[in-house]
C-alpha positions as CSV (number, residue, x, y, z in Angstrom):
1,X,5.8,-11.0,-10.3
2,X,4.4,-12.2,-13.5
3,X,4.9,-9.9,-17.0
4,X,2.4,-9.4,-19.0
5,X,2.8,-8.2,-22.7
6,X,1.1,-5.5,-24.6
7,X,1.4,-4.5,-28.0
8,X,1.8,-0.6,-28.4
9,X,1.7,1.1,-31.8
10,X,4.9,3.5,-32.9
11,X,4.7,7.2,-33.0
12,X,6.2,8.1,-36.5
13,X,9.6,9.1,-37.0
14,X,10.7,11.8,-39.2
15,X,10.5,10.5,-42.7
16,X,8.5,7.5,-42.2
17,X,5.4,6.2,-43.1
18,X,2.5,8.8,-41.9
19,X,-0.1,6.1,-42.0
20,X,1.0,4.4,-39.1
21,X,-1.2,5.5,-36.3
22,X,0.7,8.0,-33.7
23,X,0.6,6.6,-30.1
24,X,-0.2,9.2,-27.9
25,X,2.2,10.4,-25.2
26,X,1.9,9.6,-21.6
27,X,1.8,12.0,-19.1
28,X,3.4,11.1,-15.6
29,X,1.1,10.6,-12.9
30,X,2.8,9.6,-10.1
31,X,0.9,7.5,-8.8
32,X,1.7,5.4,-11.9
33,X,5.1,6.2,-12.2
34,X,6.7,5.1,-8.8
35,X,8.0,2.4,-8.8
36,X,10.5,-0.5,-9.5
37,X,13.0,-2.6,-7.1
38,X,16.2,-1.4,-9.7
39,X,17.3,2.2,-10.7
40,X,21.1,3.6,-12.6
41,X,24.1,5.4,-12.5
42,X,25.2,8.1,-15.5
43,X,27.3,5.5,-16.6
44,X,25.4,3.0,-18.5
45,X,26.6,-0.6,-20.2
46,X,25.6,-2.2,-23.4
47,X,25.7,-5.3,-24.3
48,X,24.5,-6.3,-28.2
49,X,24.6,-9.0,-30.1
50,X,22.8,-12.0,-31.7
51,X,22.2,-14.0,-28.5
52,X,21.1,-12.6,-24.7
53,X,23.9,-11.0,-22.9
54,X,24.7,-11.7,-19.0
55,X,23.1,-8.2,-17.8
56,X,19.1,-8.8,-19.2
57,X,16.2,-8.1,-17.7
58,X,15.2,-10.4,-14.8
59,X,12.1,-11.5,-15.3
60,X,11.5,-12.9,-12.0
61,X,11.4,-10.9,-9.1
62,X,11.2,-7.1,-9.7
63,X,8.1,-5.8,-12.0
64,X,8.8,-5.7,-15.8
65,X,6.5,-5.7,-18.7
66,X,7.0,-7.1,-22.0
67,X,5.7,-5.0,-25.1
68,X,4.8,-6.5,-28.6
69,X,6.0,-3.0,-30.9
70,X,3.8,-3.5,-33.5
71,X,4.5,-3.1,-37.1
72,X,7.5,-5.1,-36.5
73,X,7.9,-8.5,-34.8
74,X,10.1,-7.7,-31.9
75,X,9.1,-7.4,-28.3
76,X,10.9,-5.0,-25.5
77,X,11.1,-6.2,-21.9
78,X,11.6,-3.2,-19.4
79,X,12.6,-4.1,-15.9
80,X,15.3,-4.9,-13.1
81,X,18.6,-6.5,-14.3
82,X,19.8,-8.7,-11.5
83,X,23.3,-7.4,-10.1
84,X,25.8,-9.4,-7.7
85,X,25.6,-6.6,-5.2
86,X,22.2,-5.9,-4.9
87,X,22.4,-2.8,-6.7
88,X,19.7,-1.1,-8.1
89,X,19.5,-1.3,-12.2
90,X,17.1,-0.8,-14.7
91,X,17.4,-2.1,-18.6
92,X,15.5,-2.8,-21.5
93,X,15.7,-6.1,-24.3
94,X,14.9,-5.8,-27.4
95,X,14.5,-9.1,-29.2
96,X,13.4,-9.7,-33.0
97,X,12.4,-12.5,-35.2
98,X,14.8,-11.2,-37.8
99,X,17.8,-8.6,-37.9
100,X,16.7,-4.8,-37.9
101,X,17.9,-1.3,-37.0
102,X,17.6,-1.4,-33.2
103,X,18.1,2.1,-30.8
104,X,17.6,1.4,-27.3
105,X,18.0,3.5,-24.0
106,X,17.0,3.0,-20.8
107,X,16.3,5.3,-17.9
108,X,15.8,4.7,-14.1
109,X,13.7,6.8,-12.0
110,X,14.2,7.1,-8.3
111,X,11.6,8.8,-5.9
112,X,13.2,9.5,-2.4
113,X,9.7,11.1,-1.2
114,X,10.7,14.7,-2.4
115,X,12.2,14.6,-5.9
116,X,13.1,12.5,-8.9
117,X,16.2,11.3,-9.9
118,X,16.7,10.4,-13.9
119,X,19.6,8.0,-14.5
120,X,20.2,6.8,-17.9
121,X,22.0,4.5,-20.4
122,X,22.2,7.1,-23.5
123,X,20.9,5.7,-26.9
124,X,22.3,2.6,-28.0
125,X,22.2,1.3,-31.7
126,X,22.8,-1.6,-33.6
127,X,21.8,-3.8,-36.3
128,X,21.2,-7.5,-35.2
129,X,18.0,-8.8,-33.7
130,X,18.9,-8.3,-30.2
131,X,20.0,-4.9,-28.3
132,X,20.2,-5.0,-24.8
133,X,20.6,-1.6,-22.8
134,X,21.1,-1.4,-19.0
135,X,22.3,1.6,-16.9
136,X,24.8,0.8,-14.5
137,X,24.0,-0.1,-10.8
138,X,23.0,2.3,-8.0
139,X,23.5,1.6,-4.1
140,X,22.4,3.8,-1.0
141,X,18.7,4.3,1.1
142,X,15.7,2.6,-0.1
143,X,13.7,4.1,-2.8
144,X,10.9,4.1,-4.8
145,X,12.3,2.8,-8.2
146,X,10.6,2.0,-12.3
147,X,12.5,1.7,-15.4
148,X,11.0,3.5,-18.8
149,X,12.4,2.9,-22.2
150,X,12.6,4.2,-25.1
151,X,12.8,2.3,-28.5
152,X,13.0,2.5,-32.1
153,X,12.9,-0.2,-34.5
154,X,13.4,0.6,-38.3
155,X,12.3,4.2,-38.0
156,X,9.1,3.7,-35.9
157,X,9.7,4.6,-32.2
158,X,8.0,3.4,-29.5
159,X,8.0,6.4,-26.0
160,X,7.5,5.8,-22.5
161,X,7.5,1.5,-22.3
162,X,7.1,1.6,-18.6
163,X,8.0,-1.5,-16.6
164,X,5.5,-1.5,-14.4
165,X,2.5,0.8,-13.0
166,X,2.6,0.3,-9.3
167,X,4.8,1.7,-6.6
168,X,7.9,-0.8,-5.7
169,X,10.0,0.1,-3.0
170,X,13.5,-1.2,-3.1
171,X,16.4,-0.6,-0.6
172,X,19.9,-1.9,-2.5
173,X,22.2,-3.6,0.0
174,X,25.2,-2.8,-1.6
């Protein structure tokens, strides 16, 4: 599936600059919200650092979505990360043009029919112009699966990047 990108604008973080424009927040409706062939484990794995780490977001395949945060000139990609196993795992990349303050976590979301189940990577930080954030990988009966993230670059955060809008179901074969 192809991504597409969107620029989104920051809420404001505590301290920061009031005149940027507050983004408003999303309310879950499902019918938005199911969805991606990935999900996560409590225990998450970061990998940061100036150049793309092994576990990034795979592009092709599973839906992801690539978001321009605005008023800096980074991008975030939310989607699947490709495991060996087939297990399910969600992840977000945060690449920059130039080195800033980066928090990153990721959280899967997997919807068996009846309930939701959040698994997430914690907040990650670093300063470098790359951060990417993945939770660890999640095997058993098919799902419905997305990844949201949640970002902040230099003080201006960025809620609910969703990977995708559409129901994907996913069965891991792990």
């Amino acid at each position: 599936m192809n991504s597409a990108t969107v620029t989104v604008r920051p809420t404001v973080a505590p301290g920061a600059d009031r005149s940027v424009a507050r983004r408003p927040a999303r309310t879950p409706k499902r019918s938005r919200r199911f969805g991606i062939g990935l999900a996560a484990v409590a225990a998450a794995s970061v990998f940061a650092g100036a150049s793309p780490a092994s576990a990034v977001v795979n592009p092709n395949g599973a839906p992801t979505h690539t978001y321009a945060l605005r008023g800096t000139n980074c991008t975030a990609l939310v989607g699947a990360v490709r495991t060996t196993n087939g297990a399910a795992m969600g992840g977000v990349d945060v690449t920059c043009a130039s080195v800033h303050n980066v928090t990153a976590t990721a959280v899967l979301y997997r919807w068996n029919g009846s309930t939701w189940a959040t698994y997430s990577s914690g907040p990650w930080t670093t300063r470098s112009n790359y951060l990417s954030v993945h939770t660890g990988g999640v095997c058993g009966a098919g799902a419905q699966w997305f990844t949201r993230a949640y970002v902040t670059v230099d003080g201006l955060t960025y809620n609910a990047l969703d990977s995708n809008s559409v129901t994907s179901y996913y069965d891991p074969p792990c």
